[in-house]
C-alpha positions in Angstrom: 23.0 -14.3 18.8 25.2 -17.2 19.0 25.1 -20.7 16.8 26.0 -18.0 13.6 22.7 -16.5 13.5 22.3 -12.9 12.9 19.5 -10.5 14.1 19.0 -7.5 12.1 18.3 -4.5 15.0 18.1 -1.2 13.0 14.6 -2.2 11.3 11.9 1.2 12.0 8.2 0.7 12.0 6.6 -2.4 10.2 8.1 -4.7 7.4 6.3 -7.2 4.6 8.1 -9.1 2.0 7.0 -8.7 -1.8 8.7 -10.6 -4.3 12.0 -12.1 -2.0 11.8 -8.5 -1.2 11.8 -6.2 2.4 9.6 -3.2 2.5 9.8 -1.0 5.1 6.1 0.9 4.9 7.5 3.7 7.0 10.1 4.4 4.2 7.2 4.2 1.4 4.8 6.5 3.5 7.4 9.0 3.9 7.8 9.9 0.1 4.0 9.6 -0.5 3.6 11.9 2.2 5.8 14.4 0.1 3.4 14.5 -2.7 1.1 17.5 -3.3 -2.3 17.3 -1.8 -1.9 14.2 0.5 -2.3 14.6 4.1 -1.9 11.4 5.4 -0.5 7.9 4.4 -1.0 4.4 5.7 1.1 1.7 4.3 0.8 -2.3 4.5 0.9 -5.3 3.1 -2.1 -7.3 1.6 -2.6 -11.1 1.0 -2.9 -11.9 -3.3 -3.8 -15.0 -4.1 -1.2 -16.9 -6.5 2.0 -14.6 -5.0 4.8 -14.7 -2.4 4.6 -12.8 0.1 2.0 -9.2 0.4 1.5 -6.9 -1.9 1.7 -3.5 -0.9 -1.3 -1.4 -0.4 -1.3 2.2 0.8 -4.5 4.0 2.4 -4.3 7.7 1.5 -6.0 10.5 3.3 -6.6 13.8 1.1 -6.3 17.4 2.3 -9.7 18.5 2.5 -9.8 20.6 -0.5 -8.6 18.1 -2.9 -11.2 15.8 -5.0 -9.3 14.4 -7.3 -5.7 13.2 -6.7 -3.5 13.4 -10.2 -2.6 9.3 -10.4 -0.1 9.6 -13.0 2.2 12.2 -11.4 1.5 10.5 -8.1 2.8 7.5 -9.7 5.8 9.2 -11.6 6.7 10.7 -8.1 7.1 6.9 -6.9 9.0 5.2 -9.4 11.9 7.8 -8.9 11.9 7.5 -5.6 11.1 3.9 -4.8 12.3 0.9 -5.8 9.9 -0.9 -8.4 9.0 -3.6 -5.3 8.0 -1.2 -3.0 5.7 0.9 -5.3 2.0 0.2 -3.6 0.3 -2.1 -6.2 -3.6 -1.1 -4.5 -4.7 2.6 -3.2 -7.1 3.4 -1.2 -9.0 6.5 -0.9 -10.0 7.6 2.5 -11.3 9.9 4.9 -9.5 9.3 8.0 -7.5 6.9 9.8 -7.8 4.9 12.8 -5.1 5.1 15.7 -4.1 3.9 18.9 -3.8 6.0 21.7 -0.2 6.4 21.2 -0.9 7.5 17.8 0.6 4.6 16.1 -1.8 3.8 12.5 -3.8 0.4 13.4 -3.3 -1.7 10.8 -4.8 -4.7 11.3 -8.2 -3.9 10.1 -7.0 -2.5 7.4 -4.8 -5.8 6.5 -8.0 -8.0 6.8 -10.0 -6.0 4.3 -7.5 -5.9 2.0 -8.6 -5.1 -1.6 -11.9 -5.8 -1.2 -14.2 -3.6 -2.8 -17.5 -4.3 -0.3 -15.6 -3.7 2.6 -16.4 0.7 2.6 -17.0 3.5 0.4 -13.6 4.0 -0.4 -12.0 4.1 -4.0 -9.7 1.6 -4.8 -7.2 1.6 -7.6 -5.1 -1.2 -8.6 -1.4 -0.8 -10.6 -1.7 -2.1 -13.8 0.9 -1.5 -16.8 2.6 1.4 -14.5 -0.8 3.0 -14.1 -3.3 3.2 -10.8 -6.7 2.2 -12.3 -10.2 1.7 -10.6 -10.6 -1.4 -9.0 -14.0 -3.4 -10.7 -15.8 -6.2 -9.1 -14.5 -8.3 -12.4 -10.7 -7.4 -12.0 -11.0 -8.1 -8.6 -12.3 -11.6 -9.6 -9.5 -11.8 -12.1 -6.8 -11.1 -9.2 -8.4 -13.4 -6.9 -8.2 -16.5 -9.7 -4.4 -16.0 -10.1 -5.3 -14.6 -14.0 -3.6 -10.7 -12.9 0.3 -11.1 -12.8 2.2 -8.1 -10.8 
């Protein structure tokens, strides 16, 4: 580019940093996407107070059939394959996802929510101690003040 700056080119799909770290979300979807019984992934990076940089946050859509996605093996499945920075820290549970008409995931809403509990009807589990656990109105509080350390 001239004035020895370098532009990285060969980047695919979106990017968020996460502890002095690059994540590329269509790299993370494409492993959770191999896991039994998901249809669907959306991956992105969410705002936590008291950090550098977004956390990641995956939004994951269930084959129909499915009510109960096994967290631990989910979570076993993505520490072999992923880089401990890139594991999503918060899950969501959803139904569907939203789209533009090119079929590219919109994101932005789902950035702006973040992990807030009142936003839907959608379960939310946090990564604590290498385990997804339900997201309370209390450790969301805890998060928010700084007092959760990922």
């Amino acid at each position: 580019m001239g004035f020895g700056h370098t532009q990285f080119v060969d980047r695919l799909g979106d990017t968020f940093r996460w502890k002095g770290e690059n994540v590329s979300t269509l790299e993370v979807e494409g492993i959770i996407n191999q896991f039994q019984g998901i249809l669907e992934s959306v991956v992105y990076g969410v705002l936590v107070p008291e950090n550098s940089g977004r956390a990641g946050m995956a939004l994951l859509i269930l084959e129909d059939n499915l009510k109960q996605l096994n967290l631990e093996k989910f979570y076993t499945l993505l520490s072999k394959e992923l880089p401990t920075y890139a594991i999503p820290l918060f899950l969501r549970i959803g139904k569907e996802t939203q789209t533009t008409n090119t079929f590219k995931h919109q994101k932005h809403a789902l950035k702006t929510e973040g992990y807030n509990i009142n936003f839907k009807e959608e379960r939310i589990y946090v990564l604590q101690h290498k385990k997804y656990i339900p997201l309370t109105a209390e450790l969301k509080k805890q998060i928010d003040a700084g007092k959760v350390k990922f």
